[in-house]
KELUM-680178 format. One record per atom (N, C-alpha, C, O): residue in three letters; x, y, z. Coordinates in steps of 0.02 Angstrom, whole numbers, padded with zeros to 5 digits, always signed. Atoms other than C-alpha are relative to their C-alpha. Layout:
BEGIN
AlaXYZ;...
// end
This chain:
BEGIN
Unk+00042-00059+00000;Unk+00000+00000+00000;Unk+00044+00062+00000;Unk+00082+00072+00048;Unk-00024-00052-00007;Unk+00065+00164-00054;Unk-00048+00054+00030;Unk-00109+00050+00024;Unk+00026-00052-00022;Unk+00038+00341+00047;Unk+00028+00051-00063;Unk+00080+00043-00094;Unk-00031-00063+00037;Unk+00046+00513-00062;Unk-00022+00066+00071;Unk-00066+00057+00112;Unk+00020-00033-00043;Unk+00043+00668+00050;Unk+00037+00061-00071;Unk+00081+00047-00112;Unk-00038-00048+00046;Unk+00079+00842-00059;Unk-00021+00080+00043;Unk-00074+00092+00071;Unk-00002-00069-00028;Unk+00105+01025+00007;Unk+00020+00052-00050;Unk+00020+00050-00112;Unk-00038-00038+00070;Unk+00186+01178-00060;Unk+00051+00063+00071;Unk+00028+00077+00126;Unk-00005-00034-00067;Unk+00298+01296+00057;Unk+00041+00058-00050;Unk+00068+00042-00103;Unk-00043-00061+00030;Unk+00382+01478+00003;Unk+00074+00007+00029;Unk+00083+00021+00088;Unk-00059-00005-00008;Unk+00564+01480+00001;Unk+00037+00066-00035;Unk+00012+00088-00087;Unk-00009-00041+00041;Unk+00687+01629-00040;Unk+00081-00037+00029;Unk+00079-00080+00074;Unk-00056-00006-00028;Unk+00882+01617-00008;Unk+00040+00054-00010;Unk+00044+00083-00065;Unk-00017-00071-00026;Unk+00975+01761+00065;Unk+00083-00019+00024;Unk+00129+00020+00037;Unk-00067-00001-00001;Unk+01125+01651+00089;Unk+00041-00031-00066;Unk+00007-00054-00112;Unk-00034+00008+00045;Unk+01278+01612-00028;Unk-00017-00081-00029;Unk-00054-00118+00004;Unk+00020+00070-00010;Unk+01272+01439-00108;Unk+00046-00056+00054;Unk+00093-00060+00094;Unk-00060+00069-00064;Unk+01336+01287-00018;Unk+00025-00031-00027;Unk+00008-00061-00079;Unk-00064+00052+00057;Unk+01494+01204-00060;Unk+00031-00060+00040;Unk+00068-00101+00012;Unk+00014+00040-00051;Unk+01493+01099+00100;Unk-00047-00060+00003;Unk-00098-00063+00037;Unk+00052+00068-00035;Unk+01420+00922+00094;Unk-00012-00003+00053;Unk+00034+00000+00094;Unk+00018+00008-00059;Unk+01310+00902+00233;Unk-00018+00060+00044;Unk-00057+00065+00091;Unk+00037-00068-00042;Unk+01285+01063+00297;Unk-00044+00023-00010;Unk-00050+00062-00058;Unk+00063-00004+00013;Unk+01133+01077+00313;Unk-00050+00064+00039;Unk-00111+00065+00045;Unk+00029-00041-00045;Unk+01108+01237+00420;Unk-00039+00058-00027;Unk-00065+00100+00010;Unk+00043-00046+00029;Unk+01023+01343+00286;Unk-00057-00030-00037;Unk-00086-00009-00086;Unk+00079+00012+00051;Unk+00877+01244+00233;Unk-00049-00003+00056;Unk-00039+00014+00114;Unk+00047-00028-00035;Unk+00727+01246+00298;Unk-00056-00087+00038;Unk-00048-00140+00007;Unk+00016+00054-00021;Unk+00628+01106+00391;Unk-00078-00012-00012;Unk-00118+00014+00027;Unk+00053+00002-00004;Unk+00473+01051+00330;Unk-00030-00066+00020;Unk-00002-00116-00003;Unk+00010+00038-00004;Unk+00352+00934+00415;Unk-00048-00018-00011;Unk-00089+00028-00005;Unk+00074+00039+00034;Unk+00207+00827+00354;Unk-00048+00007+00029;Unk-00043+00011+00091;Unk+00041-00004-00043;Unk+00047+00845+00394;Unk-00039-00063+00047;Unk-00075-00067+00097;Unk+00011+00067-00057;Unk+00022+00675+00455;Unk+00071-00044-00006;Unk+00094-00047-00063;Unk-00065+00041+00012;Unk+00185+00565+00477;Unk-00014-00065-00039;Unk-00070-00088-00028;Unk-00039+00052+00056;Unk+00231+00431+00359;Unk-00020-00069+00062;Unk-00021-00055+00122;Unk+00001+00068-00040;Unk+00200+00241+00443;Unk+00056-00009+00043;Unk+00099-00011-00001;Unk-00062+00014+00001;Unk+00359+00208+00551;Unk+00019-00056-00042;Unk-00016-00107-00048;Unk-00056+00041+00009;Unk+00498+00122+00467;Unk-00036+00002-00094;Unk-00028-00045-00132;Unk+00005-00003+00065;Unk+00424+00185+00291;Unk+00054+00044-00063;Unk+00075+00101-00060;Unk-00046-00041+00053;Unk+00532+00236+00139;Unk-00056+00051-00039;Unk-00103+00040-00077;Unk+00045-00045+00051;Unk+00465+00401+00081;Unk+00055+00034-00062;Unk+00116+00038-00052;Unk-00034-00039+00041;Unk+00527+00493-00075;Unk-00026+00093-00004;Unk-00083+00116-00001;Unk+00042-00081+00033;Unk+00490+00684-00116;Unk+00053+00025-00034;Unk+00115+00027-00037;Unk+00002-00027+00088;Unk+00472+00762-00271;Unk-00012+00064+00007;Unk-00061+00082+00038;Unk+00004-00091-00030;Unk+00499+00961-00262;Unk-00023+00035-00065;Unk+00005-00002-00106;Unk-00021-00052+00038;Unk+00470+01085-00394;Unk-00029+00070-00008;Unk-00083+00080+00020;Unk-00002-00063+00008;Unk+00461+01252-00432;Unk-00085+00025-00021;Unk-00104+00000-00074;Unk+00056-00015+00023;Unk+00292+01317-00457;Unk-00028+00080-00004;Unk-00088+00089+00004;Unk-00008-00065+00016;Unk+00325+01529-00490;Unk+00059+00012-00034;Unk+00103-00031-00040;Unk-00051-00006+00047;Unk+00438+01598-00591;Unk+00013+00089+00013;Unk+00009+00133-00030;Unk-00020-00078-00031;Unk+00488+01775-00468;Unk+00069+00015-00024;Unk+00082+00075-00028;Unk-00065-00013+00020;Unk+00656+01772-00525;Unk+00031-00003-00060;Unk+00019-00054-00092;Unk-00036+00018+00055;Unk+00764+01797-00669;Unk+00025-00071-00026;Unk+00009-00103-00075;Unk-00047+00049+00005;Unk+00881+01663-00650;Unk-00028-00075+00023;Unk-00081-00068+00054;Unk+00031+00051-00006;Unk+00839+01482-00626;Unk+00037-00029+00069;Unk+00096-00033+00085;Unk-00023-00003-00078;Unk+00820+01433-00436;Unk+00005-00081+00006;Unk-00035-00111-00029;Unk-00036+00080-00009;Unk+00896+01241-00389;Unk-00035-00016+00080;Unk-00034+00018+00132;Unk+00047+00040-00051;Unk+00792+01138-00270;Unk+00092-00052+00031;Unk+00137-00080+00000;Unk-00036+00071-00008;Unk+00903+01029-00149;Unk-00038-00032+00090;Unk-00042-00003+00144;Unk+00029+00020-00055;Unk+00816+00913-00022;Unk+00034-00042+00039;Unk+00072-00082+00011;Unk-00054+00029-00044;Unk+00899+00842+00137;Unk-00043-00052+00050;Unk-00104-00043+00053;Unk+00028+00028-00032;Unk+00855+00712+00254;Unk-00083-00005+00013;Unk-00114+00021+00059;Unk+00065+00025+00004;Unk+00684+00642+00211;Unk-00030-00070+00047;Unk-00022-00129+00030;Unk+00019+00063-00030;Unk+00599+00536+00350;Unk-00056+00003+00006;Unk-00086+00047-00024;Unk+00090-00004-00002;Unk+00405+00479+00414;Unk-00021+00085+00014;Unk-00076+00107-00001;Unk+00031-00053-00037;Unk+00399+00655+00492;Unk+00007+00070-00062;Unk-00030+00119-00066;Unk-00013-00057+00039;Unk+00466+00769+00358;Unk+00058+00001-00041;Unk+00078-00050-00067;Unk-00078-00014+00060;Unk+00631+00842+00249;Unk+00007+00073-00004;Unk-00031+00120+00006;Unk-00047-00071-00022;Unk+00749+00978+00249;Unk-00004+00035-00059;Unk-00026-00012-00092;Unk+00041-00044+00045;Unk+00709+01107+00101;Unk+00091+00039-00020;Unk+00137+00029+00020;Unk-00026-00080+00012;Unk+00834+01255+00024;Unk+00007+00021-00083;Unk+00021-00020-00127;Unk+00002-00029+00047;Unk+00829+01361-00113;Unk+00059+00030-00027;Unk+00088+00062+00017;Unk-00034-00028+00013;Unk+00957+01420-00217;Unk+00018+00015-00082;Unk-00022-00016-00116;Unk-00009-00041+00068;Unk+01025+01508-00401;Unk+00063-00081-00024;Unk+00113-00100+00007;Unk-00044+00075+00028;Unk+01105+01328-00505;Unk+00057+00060-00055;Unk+00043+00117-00073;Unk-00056-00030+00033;Unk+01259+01392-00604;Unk-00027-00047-00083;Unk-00049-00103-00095;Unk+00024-00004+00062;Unk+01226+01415-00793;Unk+00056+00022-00031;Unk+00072+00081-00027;Unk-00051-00024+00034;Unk+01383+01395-00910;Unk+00045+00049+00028;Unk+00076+00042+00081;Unk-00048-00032-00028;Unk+01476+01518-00884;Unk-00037+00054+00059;Unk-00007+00079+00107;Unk+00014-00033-00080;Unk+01378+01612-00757;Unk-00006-00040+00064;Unk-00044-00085+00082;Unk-00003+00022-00076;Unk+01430+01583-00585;Unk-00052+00060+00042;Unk-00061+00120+00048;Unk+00064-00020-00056;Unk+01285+01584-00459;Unk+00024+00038+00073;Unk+00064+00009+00110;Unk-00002-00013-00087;Unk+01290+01683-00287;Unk-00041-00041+00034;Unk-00030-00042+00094;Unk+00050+00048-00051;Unk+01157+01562-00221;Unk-00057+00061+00015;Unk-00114+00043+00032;Unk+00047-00030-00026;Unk+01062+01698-00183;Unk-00067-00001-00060;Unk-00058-00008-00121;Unk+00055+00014+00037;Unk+00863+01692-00242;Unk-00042+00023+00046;Unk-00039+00018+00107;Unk+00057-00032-00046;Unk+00695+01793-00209;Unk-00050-00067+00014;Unk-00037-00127+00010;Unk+00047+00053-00025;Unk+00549+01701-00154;Unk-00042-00042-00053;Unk-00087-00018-00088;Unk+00044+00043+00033;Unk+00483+01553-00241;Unk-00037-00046+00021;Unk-00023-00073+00075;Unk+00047+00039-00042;Unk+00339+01447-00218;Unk+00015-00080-00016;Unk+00000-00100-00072;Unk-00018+00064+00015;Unk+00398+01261-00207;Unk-00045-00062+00031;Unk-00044-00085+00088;Unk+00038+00049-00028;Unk+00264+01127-00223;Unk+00034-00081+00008;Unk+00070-00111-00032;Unk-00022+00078+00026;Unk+00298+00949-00178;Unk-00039-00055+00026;Unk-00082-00052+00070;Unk+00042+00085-00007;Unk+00234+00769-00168;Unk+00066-00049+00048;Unk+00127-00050+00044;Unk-00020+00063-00041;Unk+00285+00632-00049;Unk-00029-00043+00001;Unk-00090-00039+00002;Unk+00040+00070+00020;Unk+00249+00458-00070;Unk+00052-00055+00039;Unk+00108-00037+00056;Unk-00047+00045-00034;Unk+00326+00294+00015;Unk-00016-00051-00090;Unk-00060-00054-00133;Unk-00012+00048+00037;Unk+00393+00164-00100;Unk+00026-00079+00028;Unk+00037-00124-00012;
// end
């Protein structure tokens, strides 16, 4: 039996990007509105659903468990333009599902 649960939450980033695996102290924590079964594998699926910014904003999601997942927003590097990470506010819907 699969669960789907889907939300949407507003993200902006105000800090540089991250070049640090694992540091995870600028994303943002979002949690489900009902938890996941214990001991279920969930996945989530993020994307972009406004288009406030010029530049194209990079989804990266962190530790996904029954209760929730770690969120941050940031500017993806395009050829030769190098990104500051920084990005206004976009609206990022997503889906969770166990597999």
């Amino acid at each position: 039996m699969s669960f789907i649960q889907t939300g949407k939450v507003d993200l902006r980033s105000d800090d540089p990007i991250e070049t640090s695996g694992g540091n995870t102290s600028t994303f943002t924590r979002v949690t489900f509105p009902s938890p996941f079964p214990p001991g279920s594998n969930v996945v989530v699926l993020p994307l972009t659903q406004t288009f406030n910014g010029p530049e194209t904003p990079g989804i990266r999601v962190h530790d996904v468990t029954n209760t929730g997942f770690l969120i941050r927003l940031n500017e993806v590097y395009a050829g030769a333009t190098k990104s500051d990470g920084k990005h206004t506010t976009e609206t990022i819907g997503w889906l969770a599902a166990t597999v």
